[in-house]
LUMFI-279193 format. One record per residue (C-alpha): residue number from 0; x, y, z. Coordinates in Angstrom, 1 decimal. Example, Ala and Ser with C-alpha at 12.3 -4.5 7.8 and 13.67 -1.06 7.14 Angstrom:
BEGIN
@i=0	u=12.3	v=-4.5	w=7.8 $
@i=1	u=13.7	v=-1.1	w=7.1 $
***
This chain:
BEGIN
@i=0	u=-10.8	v=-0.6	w=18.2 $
@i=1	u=-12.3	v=-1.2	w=15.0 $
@i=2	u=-10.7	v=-2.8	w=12.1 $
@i=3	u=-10.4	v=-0.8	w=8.7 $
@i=4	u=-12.3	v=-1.1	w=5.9 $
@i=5	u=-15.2	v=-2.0	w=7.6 $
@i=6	u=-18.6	v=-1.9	w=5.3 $
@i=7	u=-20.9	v=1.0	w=5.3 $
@i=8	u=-23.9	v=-1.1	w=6.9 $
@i=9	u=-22.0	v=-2.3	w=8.9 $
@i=10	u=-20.3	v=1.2	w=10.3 $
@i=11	u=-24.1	v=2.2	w=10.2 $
@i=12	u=-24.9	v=-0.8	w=12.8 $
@i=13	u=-22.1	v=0.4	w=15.1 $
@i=14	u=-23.5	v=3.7	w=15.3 $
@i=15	u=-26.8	v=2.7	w=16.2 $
@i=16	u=-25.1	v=0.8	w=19.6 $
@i=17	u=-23.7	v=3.5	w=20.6 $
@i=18	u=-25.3	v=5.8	w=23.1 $
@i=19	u=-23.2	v=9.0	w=21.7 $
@i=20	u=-22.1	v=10.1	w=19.2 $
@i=21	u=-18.3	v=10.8	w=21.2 $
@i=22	u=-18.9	v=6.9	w=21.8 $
@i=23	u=-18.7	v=6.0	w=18.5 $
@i=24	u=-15.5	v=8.4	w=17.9 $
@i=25	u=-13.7	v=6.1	w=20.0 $
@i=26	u=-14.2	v=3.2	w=17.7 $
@i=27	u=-12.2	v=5.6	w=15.2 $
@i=28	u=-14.3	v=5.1	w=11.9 $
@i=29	u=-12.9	v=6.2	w=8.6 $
@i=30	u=-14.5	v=9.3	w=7.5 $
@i=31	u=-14.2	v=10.6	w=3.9 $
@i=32	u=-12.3	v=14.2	w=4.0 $
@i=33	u=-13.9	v=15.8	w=1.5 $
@i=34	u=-10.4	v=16.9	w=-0.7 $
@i=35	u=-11.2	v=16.1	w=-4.0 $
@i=36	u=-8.5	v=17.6	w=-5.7 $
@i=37	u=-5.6	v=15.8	w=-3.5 $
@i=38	u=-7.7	v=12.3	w=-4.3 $
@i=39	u=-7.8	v=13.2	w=-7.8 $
@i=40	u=-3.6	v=13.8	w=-7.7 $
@i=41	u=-3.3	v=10.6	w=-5.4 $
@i=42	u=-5.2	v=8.6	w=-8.5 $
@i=43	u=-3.2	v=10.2	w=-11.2 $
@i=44	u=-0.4	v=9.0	w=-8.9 $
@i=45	u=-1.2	v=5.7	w=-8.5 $
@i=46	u=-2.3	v=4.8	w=-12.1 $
@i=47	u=0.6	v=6.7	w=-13.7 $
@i=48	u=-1.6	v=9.2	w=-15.9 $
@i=49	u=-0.6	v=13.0	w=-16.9 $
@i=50	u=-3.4	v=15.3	w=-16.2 $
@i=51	u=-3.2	v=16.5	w=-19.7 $
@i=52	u=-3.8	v=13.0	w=-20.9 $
@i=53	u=-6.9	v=12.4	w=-18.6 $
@i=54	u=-8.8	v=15.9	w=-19.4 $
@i=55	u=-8.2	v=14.7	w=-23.1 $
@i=56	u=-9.2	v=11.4	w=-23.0 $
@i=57	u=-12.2	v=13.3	w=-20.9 $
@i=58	u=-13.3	v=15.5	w=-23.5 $
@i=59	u=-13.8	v=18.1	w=-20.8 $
@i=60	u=-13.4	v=21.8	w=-21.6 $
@i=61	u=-9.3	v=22.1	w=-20.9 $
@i=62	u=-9.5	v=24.9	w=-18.2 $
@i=63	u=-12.7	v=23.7	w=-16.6 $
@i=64	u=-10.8	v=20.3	w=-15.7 $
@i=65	u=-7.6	v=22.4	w=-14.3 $
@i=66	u=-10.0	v=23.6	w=-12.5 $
@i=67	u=-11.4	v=20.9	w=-11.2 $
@i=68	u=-8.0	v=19.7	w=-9.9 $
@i=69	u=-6.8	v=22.5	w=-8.6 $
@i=70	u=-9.9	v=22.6	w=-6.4 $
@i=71	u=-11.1	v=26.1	w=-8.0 $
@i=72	u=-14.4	v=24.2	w=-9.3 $
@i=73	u=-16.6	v=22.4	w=-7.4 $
@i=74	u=-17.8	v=19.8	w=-10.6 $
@i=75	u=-21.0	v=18.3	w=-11.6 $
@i=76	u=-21.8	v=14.6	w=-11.2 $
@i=77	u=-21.4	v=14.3	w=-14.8 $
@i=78	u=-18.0	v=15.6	w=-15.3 $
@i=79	u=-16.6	v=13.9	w=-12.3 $
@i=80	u=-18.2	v=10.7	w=-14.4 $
@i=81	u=-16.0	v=12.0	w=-17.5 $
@i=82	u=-12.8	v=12.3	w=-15.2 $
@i=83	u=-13.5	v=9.0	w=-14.4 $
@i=84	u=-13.6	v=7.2	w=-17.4 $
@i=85	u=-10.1	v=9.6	w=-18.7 $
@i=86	u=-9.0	v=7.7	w=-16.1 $
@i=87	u=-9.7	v=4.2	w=-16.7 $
@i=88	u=-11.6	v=4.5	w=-13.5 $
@i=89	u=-12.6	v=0.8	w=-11.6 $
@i=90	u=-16.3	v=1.2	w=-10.1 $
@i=91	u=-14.8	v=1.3	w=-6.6 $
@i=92	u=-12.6	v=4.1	w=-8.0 $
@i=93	u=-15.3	v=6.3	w=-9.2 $
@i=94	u=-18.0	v=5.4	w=-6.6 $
@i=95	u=-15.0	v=6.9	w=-4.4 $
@i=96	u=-14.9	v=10.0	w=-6.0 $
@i=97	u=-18.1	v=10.7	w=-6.2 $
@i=98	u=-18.4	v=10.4	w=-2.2 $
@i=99	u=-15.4	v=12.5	w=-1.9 $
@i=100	u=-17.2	v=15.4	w=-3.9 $
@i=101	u=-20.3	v=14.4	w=-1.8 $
@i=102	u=-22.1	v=13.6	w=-5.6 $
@i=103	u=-24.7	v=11.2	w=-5.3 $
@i=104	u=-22.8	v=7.4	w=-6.1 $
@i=105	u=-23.8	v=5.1	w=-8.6 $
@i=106	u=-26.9	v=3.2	w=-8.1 $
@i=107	u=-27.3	v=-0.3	w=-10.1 $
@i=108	u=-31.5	v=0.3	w=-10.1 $
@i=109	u=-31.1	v=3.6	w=-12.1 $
@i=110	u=-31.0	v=2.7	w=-15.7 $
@i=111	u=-28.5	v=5.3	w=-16.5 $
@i=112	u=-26.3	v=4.6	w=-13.4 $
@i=113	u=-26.1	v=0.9	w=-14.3 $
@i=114	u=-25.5	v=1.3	w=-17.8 $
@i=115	u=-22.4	v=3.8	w=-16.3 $
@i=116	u=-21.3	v=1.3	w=-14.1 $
@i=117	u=-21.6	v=-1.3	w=-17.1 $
@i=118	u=-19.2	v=1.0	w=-19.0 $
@i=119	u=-17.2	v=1.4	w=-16.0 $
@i=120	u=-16.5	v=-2.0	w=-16.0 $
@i=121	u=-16.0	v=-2.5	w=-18.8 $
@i=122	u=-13.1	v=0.2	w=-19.1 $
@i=123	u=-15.0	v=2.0	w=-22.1 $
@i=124	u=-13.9	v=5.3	w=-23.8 $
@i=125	u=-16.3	v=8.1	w=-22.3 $
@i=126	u=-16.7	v=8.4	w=-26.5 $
@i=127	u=-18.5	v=4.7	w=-26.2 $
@i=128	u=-20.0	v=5.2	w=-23.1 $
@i=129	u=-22.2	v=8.5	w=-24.8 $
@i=130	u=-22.8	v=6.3	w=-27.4 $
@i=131	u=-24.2	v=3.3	w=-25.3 $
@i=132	u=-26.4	v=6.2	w=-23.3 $
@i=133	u=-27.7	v=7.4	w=-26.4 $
@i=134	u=-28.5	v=4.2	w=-27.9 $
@i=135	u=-30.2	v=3.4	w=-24.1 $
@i=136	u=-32.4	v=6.4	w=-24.2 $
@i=137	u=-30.4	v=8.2	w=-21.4 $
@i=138	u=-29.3	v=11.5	w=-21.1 $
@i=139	u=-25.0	v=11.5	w=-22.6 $
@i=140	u=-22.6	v=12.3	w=-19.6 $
@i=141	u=-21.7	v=16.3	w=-20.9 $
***
């Protein structure tokens, strides 16, 4: 049996060994599900945060983010991003929710993703984040 938390690569390495796909079933990897919205309550859970105060803190349209947690809205890269940071996101964090909503992650060699990541980090506003964007030359997160 596999151990949890195993890396990417090397899940990707395992897969490769194996001669079918059922084969590599039995080593049970950890797949990501998919359910946005119940990872998006879990995290509100976790980190003690009111929806209200996230889509606020946001500065997403009010009844597009309800939507967005209640699963009625399948969201944008960008305003997962915004979720994110109204929620004090860590990288890890967001880089989950973005593979959750199958969104593209983060990348460190785009310019804009790295200055995200920076901001991430950093546990900016999404307010100063815009602002670092704009001074940057990249596109705000809207």
């Amino acid at each position: 049996m596999m151990e949890e938390n195993k890396s990417t690569e090397e899940l990707l390495e395992i897969l490769k060994k194996k001669r079918s796909f059922e084969e590599y079933l039995r080593e049970m990897p950890e797949f990501i599900d998919g359910d946005l919205p119940a990872y998006l309550e879990q995290m509100l859970a976790q980190k003690g945060l009111k929806k209200a105060e996230v889509i606020r803190r946001s500065q997403l349209d009010r009844n597009y983010a309800y939507q967005i947690f209640s699963g009625m809205r399948k969201p944008a890269r960008d305003k997962l991003l915004a979720l994110g940071f109204g929620m004090s996101l860590s990288v890890d964090e967001m880089q989950k929710v973005l593979k959750v909503s199958e969104s593209p992650v983060l990348y460190v060699r785009n310019k804009r993703d790295s200055i995200i990541l920076f901001g991430l980090d950093k546990h900016v506003s999404v307010g100063e984040m815009n602002e670092l964007l704009y001074e940057m030359g990249e596109d705000i997160i809207e």
